[in-house]
Structure formats: structure tokens, C-alpha cells
C-alpha positions in Angstrom: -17.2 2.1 13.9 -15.2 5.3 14.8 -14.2 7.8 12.2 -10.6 8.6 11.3 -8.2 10.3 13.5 -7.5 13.9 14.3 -6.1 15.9 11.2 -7.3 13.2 8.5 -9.8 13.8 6.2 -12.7 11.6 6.1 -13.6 9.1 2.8 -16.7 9.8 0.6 -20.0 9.8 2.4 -20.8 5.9 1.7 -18.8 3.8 0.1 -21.2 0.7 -0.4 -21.3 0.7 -4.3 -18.0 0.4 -4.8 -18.9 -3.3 -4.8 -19.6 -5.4 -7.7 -23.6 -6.2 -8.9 -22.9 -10.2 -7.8 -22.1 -9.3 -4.0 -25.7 -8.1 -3.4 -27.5 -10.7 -5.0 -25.7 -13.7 -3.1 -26.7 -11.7 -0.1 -30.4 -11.8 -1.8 -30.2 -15.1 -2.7 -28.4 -15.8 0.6 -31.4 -14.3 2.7 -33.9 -16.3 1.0 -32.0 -19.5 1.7 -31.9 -18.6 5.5 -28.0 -19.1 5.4 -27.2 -15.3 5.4 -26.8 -14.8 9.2 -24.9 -18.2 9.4 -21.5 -17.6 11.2 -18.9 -17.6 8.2 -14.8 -16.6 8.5 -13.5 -15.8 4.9 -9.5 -15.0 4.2 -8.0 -12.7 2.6 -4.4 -14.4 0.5 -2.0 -14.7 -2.5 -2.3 -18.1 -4.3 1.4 -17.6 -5.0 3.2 -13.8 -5.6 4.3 -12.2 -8.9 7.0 -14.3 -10.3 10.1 -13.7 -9.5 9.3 -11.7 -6.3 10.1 -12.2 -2.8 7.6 -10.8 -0.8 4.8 -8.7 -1.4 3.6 -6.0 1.6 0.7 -5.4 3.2 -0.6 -2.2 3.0 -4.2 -0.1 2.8 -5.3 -1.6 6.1 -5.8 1.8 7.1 -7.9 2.9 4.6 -9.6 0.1 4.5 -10.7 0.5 7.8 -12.1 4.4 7.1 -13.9 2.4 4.2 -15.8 0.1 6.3 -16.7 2.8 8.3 -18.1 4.2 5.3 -19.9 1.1 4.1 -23.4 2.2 4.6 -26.8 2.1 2.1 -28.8 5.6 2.0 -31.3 6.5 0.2 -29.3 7.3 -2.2 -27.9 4.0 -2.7 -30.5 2.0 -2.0 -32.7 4.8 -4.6 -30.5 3.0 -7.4 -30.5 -0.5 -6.5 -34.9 -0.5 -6.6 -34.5 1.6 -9.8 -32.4 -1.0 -11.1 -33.9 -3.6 -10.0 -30.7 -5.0 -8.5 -32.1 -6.9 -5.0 -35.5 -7.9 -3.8 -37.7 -6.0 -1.3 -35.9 -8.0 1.2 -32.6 -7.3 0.4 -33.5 -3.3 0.4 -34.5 -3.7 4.0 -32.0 -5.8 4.6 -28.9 -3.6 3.2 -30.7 -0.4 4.7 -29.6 -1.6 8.5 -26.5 -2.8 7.4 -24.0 -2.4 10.1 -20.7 -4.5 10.5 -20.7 -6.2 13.4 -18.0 -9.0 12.4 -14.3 -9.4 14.1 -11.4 -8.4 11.6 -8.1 -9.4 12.4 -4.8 -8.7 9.9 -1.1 -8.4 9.6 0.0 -5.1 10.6 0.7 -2.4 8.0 3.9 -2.9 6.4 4.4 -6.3 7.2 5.8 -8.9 4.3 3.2 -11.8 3.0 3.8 -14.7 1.1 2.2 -17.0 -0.7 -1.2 -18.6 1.6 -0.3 -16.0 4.0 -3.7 -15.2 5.5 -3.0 -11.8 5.6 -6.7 -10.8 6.6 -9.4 -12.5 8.2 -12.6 -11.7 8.5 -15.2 -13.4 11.2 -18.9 -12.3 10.6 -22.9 -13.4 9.4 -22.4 -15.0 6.0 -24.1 -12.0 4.6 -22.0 -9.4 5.9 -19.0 -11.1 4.9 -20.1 -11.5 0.9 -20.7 -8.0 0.6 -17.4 -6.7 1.5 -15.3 -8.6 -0.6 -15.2 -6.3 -3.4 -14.1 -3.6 -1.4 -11.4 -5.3 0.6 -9.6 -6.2 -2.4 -9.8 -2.9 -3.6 -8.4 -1.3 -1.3 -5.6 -4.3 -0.5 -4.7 -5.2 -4.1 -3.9 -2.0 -5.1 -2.2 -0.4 -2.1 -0.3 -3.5 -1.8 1.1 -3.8 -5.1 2.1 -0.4 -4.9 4.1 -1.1 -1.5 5.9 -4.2 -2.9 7.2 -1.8 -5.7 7.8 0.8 -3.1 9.8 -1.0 -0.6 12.0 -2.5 -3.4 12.9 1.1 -4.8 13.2 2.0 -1.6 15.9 -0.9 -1.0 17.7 -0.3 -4.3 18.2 3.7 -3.8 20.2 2.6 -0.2 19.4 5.4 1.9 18.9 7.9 -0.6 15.0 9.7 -0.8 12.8 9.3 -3.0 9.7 11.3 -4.2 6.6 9.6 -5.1 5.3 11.4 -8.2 2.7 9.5 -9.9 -0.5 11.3 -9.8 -0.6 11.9 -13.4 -0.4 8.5 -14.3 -3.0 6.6 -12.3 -6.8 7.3 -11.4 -7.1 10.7 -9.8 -9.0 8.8 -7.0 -6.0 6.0 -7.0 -3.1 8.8 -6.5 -3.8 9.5 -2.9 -4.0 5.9 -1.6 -0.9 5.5 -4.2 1.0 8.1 -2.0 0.2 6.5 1.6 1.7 3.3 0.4 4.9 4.6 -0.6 5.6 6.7 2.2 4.3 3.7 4.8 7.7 1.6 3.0 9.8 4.4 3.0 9.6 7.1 0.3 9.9 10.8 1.5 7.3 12.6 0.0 4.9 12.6 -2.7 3.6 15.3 -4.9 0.2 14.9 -4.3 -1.8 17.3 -1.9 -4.5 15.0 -1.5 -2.2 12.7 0.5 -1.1 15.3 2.6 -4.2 16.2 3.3 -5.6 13.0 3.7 -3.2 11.0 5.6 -0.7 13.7 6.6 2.0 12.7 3.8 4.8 15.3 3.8 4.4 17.0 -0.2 6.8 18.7 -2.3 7.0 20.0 -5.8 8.3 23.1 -7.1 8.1 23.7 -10.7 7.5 21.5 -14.7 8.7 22.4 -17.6 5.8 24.6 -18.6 7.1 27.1 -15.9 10.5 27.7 -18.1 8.2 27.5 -21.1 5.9 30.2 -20.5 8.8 33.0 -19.9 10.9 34.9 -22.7 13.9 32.8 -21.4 15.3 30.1 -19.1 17.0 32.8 -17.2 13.8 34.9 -16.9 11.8 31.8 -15.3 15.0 30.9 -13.3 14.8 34.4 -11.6 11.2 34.7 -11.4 10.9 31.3 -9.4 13.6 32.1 -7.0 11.8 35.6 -6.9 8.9 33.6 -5.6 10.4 30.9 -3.7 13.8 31.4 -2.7 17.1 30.5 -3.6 16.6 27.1 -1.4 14.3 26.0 -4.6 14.8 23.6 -7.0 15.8 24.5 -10.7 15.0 21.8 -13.1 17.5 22.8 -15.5 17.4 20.1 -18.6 14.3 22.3 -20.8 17.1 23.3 -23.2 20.7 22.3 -22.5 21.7 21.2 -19.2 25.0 22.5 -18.9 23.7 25.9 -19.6 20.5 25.6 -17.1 22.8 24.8 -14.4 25.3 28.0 -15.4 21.8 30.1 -15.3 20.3 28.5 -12.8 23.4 29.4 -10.1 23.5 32.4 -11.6 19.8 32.9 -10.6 20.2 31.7 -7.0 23.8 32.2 -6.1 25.5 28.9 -4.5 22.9 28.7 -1.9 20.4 27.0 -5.1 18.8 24.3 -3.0 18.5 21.5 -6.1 19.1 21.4 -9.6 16.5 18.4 -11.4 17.5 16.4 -14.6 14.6 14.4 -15.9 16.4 13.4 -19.3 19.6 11.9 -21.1 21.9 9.3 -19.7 21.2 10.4 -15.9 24.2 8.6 -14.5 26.2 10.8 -16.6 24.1 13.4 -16.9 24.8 13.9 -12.8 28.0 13.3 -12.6 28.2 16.2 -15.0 26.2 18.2 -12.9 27.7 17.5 -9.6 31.6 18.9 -11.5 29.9 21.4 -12.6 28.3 22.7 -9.2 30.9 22.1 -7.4 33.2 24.3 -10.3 30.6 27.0 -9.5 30.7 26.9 -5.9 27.1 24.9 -5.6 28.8 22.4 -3.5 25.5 22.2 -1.2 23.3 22.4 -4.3 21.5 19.1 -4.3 21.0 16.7 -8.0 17.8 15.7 -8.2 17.0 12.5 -10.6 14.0 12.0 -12.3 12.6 9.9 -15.6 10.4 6.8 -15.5 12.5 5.4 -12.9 12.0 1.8 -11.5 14.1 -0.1 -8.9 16.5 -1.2 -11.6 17.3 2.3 -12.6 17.6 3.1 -9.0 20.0 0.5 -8.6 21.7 1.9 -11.9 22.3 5.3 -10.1 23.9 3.6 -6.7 27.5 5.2 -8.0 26.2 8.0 -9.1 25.8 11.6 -7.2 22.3 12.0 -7.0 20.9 13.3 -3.5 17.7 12.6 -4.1 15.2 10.8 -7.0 11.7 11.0 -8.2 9.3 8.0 -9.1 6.3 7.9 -10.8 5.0 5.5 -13.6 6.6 2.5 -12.7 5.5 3.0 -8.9 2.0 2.9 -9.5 1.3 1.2 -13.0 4.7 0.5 -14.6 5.3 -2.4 -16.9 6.9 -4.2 -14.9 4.5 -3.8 -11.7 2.6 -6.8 -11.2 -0.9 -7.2 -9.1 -0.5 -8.3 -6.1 -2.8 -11.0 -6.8 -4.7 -11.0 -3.6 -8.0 -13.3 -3.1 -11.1 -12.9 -0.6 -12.3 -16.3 -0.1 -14.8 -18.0 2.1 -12.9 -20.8 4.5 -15.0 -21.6 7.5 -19.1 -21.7 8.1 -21.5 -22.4 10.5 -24.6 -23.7 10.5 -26.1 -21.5 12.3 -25.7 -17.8 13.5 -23.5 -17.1 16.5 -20.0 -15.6 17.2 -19.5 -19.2 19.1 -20.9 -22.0 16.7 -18.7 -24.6 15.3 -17.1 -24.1 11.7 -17.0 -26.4 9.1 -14.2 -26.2 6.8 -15.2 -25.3 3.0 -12.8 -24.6 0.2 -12.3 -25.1 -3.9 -11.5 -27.8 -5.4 -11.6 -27.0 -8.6 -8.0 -27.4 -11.1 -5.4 -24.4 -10.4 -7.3 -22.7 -8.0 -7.6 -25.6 -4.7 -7.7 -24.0 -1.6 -6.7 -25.7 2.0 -9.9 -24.5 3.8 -10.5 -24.1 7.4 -9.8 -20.8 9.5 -6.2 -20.3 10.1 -4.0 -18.2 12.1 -0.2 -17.2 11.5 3.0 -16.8 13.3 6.8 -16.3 12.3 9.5 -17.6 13.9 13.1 -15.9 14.1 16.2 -17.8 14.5 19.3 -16.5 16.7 20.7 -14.0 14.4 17.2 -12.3 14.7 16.3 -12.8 10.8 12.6 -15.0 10.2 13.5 -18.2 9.9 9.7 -20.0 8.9 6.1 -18.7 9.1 3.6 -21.4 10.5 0.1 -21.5 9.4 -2.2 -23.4 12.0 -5.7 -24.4 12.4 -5.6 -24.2 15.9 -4.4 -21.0 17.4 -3.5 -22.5 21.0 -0.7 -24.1 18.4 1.1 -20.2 18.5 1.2 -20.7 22.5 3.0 -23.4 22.1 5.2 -22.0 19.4 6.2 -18.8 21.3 6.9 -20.9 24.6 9.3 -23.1 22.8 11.1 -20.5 20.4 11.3 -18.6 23.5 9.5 -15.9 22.3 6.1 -13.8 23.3 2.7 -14.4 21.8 2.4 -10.7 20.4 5.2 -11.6 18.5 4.9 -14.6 16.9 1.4 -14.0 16.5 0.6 -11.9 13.2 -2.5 -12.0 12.7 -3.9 -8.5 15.6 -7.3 -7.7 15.9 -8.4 -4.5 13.7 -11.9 -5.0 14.2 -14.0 -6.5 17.6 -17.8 -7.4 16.9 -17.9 -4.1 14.5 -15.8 -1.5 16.7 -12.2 -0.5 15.5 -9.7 -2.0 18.0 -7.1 0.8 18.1 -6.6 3.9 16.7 -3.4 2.8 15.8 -4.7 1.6 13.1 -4.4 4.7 11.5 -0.7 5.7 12.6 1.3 5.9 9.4 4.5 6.6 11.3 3.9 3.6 13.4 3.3 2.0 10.1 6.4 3.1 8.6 8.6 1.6 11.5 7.2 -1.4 12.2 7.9 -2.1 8.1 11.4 -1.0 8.8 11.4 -3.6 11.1 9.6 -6.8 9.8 11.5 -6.1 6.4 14.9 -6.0 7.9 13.6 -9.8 10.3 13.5 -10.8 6.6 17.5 -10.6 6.1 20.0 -9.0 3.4 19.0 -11.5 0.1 15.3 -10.7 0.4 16.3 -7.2 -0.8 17.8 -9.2 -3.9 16.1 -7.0 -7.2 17.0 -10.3 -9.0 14.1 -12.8 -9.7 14.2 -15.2 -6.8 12.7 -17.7 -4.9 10.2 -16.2 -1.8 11.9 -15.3 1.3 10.4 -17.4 3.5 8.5 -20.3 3.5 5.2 -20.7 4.5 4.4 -24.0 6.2 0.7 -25.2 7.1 0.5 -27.6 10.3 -2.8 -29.2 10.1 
């Protein structure tokens, strides 16, 4: 597998123990049995989404697929699993020439799930497939909760950016991959130089509280940023009283003052009252900046308000009201013997609360005149899409949502790795989806997912 694209930074050296201990003895226990080179197709779904959500996004794929390039046993690795005692002999060997050289095929970036979507399929040696599974939901269950938050912020502040500010209150390790997935449904900008640096998100940030702290007076630290940064900076101007931080802060920067940032108090209000007040001063270009804990209900809150801009933070990446996104790996499909070509059985639970369907399946979804998705069909048999585009009158690349991501261990496209292309082709499949999707009220999902044999 290739390595990331030009301008982004490459992810740790190996990522192979970020697994749990039980994927590495099935593959033990798994070798011994003879079954671990078996042809096998495991999927990656929701059982149902969060209640009261709509949709949930996909997102992460292109991390994920850096981290499979990364999946890889040295000697360092494979040092602590003998020590530990962790596989046999066997399984050392075994893990020490691990190489993918499965098929992956997934919904693009971006694109809405639902409920037995099958959002991710993987098509590889039974062994290969167990030890991955770990890793793929990972990556997929945490980027993609943070996108289905994302995307409804997004759709609540109508047009208006927002700043992704969460670093400092998720893993420092979490942030980064916290940042892509807002900016792939829509956010602006995040804080964190990691993500910039990483996947080329466009970072901002100017100045905390501590700044005004530290100097004899909020005038001092007003003139001693603009000093450094120019008047086009933004002032956060509620450390002591905001009235009198916006005064001194335009006094500081004349009316050129690019922002002024409130991150306490009624902030409705609290803008309003800085917007008369600018505008009184002759700041009429000075942009309000919104801050404070802010989830898509407080967005919404703000829609009459004149803010020009709003950062997020908590409830973005691990606010009370963020649920997982509840993502499962599961094995569907294998063969009795090795081979990219040997017949699949079906396999599946049965146990109560968590029964699966079984059987590899492949998706499509269906729009209806006005251009909004009107079903998405689940299928055993993928010449079923053919027939599915030829009568809705639509092509196979666009029915079809399931693209290859990975062919017999090689990334497919580099595309892959696009964020911009990532971030339109969400604008897209969200908008298919139609005006009550975006709904922040508790609802029923969007679409419907219907399973033909």
C-alpha cells in the first residue's frame, strides 16, 4: 500500500497494537485450525443509529487507509508480544509477514449511513480480516460520530462558519482526526496545528484569556496584541466587562478591529449588544465572534442573532449529548477454502438483540424526480444494482455506493485522501437527503434501508 499524499504527514511508524489482545489469538487459534487463510468478507454497520438521529456520516476513511498502510509487526512489536507471551511461535512468524492483501470497498467520505447500511466491506484471508477490526472501528466510530455532530452544527448555524476548537477536551492523539472530520462536513477551521499539518486543515486562533491576564491592564494586552498581529486580529473582549473590552478594544485597533469574541453571558444578547455598540463606534466591519460550549441547539439559538462567526468545542467531540456512532465489524461471508474466487457461505448471529442478516451485501440509493434519495437497497447479488440503475434511469457509479478503496492490498485512488473532494461530495449526498433530514428535532431516519434477498 502507498503512503499518503504530497504535503500530509505520515501516521506513527506501525500501527499494529492499536488492536485489542483477542484479535491476535483468534488469528493463533485460527492458524492452528487451518481456517485462517479461508476466504472471509466481514462488514462494517450500525445495528440501528443514536436515537433520535437521522443519519449518521461516514467519515475517517482516509485515515483509515494511512493506518492500514501502517499496520505492520517489527521487532518492536512482535519483541512485546513473545515477552508477553501473547501468540504462539506460529503466530510470531505469522504476524511478522503480515501484509494486506484483501479488497476494501466503502461509502465515500461524507456520505450519510443508516441503520444496516454496510458502510465498509472488507474481502480478505480470514486471518487478515480478524486482525483489523479493532482498528477499523477506531478510526470509523470516532471520526464518524464526530461528523454526525459536525454536519448538524453545521446545518443549524445556516451558512455561518464555524471553528472547531476542541483540542483541549479530547485525547491529544483524538484532536487531529477530530479536526478532519469537522472540516470534511463543513466547519471552517480548527485550532489545532496538528490537523493542519496533517491533513492540510486551514487553523486559526489568536489569543485566551491568559493573554489579557498576564498584562497590567486589558488595554495594555489589547495594544500589545494588535502590536504583534495587526488590527485585522481578533480581541476577545468579555475577561472583565464586555462593554468596556469592546470600547478598548476599538480603541486599540481603530475600526479596522478584525473580530471582537464573547465566550460568556446570554450570547444572543450579549451580541446584539456588541454589534450596536460597534457599529456606534464605527466597527461596522468588525466581525462578533461566538463562543461557549456550544452545540447545534445553541447554534440554532443564535440564527437571529448577529454573530459572523462561532466556535465549537466540547460538545463536537465528547459533549453530553454526542452519542457513539455505534458502528460494528462483523464477519458475514466465508469460504471454505482460500481464494479471492471460492464460494461464500453466509454466517451471522443469532443470538437475542444482536441477529444479524448475514451474507455479503452491496448498496445502492435511489433518487426520485425532485433529485432527493428516495430508498437505499441492500442486495446480495450485486448484478441486482445493474438492474436498478437501468430502470431508475440512472448510472451504476451512482447508484452504487459501495467504491473500491482497496484492490488485493493496493490503494485504489489517491483520492482517497482528497479532503476537498471529501467536503463536496458530503455537500452533495447530504443535500440528495432533502430539507427535514436537517430537522435538530428527534426523528425518525431519513431514509429507509430495504434488504432484497
Amino acid at each position: 500500500m502507498t503512503g499518503p499524499g504530497p504535503g500530509i504527514s505520515p501516521p506513527p511508524a506501525s500501527s499494529a497494537l492499536l488492536t485489542d489482545h483477542y484479535e491476535l489469538t483468534m488469528v493463533d487459534t485460527a492458524l492452528r485450525s487451518g481456517v485462517a487463510e479461508n476466504r472471509a468478507v466481514f462488514e462494517v454497520f450500525a445495528r440501528r443509529l443514536p436515537a433520535g438521529r437521522r443519519f449518521g456520516i461516514v467519515a475517517g476513511l482516509g485515515r483509515l487507509v494511512d493506518e492500514l498502510a501502517a499496520y505492520r509487526f517489527g521487532s518492536a512489536e512482535l519483541d512485546h508480544l513473545a515477552r508477553h507471551r501473547v501468540v504462539s511461535e506460529a503466530g510470531l512468524d505469522w504476524l511478522a509477514a503480515y501484509r494486506f492483501s484483501g479488497t476494501v470497498l466503502a461509502y465515500a467520505e461524507g456520505e450519510p449511513y443508516f441503520a444496516r447500511s454496510p458502510l465498509l466491506t472488507i474481502d480478505a484471508p480470514l486471518a487478515q480480516g480478524l486482525v483489523l477490526e479493532t482498528l477499523v472501528l477506531s478510526v470509523l466510530n470516532h471520526d464518524s460520530a464526530v461528523a454526525a455532530a459536525g454536519a448538524r452544527m453545521v446545518a443549524a448555524a445556516a451558512g455561518r462558519p464555524l471553528i472547531e476548537a476542541g483540542s483541549r477536551r479530547t485525547h491529544e492523539r483524538a484532536a487531529p482526526a477530530a479536526a478532519r472530520a469537522a472540516y470534511l462536513v463543513g466547519f471552517a477551521a480548527t485550532s489545532n496545528l496538528e490537523a493542519g499539518r496533517r491533513f492540510d486543515v486551514p487553523t486559526g486562533g489568536t489569543a485566551a484569556h491568559a493573554l489579557v491576564l498576564a498584562h497590567p491592564d486589558e488595554a495594555t494586552a489589547f495594544a500589545a496584541q494588535v502590536d504583534a498581529l495587526g488590527a485585522a486580529t481578533t480581541l476577545l473582549v468579555d475577561t472583565y466587562d464586555i462593554e468596556v473590552g469592546i470600547r478598548r478594544a476599538v480603541a486599540a485597533a481603530g475600526p479596522g478591529l478584525g473580530a471582537v469574541r464573547i465566550d460568556s453571558g446570554d450570547l444572543a444578547a450579549e451580541a446584539r449588544r456588541a454589534r450596536a455598540l460597534l457599529d456606534e463606534l464605527g466597527a461596522r466591519g468588525t466581525a462578533v465572534v461566538i463562543s461557549g460550549d456550544l452545540d447545534e441547539h445553541g447554534i440554532a439559538a443564535l440564527a437571529g442573532a448577529p454573530v459572523d462567526r462561532m466556535l465549537v468545542g466540547t460538545e463536537l467531540v465528547m459533549g453530553s449529548g454526542h452519542p457513539t456512532a455505534g458502528l460494528v465489524y462483523k464477519l458475514v461471508a466465508v469460504a471454505e477454502e482460500p481464494g479471492i474466487d471460492a464460494p461464500l457461505r453466509a454466517v451471522a448471529k443469532r443470538s437475542a438483540g444482536k441477529a444479524d442478516p448475514g451474507g455479503r451485501t452491496f448498496a445502492a440509493r435511489v433518487l426520485g424526480p425532485d433529485g432527493h434519495a428516495r430508498v437505499e437497497v441492500v442486495v446480495g447479488d450485486p448484478a441486482r444494482l445493474d438492474e436498478l440503475a437501468e430502470r431508475s434511469g440512472m448510472g451504476p457509479d451512482r447508484v452504487r455506493l459501495l467504491q473500491d478503496v482497496v484492490v488485493e492490498g493496493g490503494v485504489a485512488t489517491g483520492a482517497l485522501r482528497d479532503l476537498e473532494r471529501a467536503r463536496s461530495h458530503h455537500r452533495r449526498a447530504l443535500a440528495e437527503l432533502g430539507p427535514p433530514a436537517l430537522d435538530l428535532a428527534p426523528g425518525e431516519a431519513a431514509l429507509t434501508v430495504t434488504r432484497l434477498g
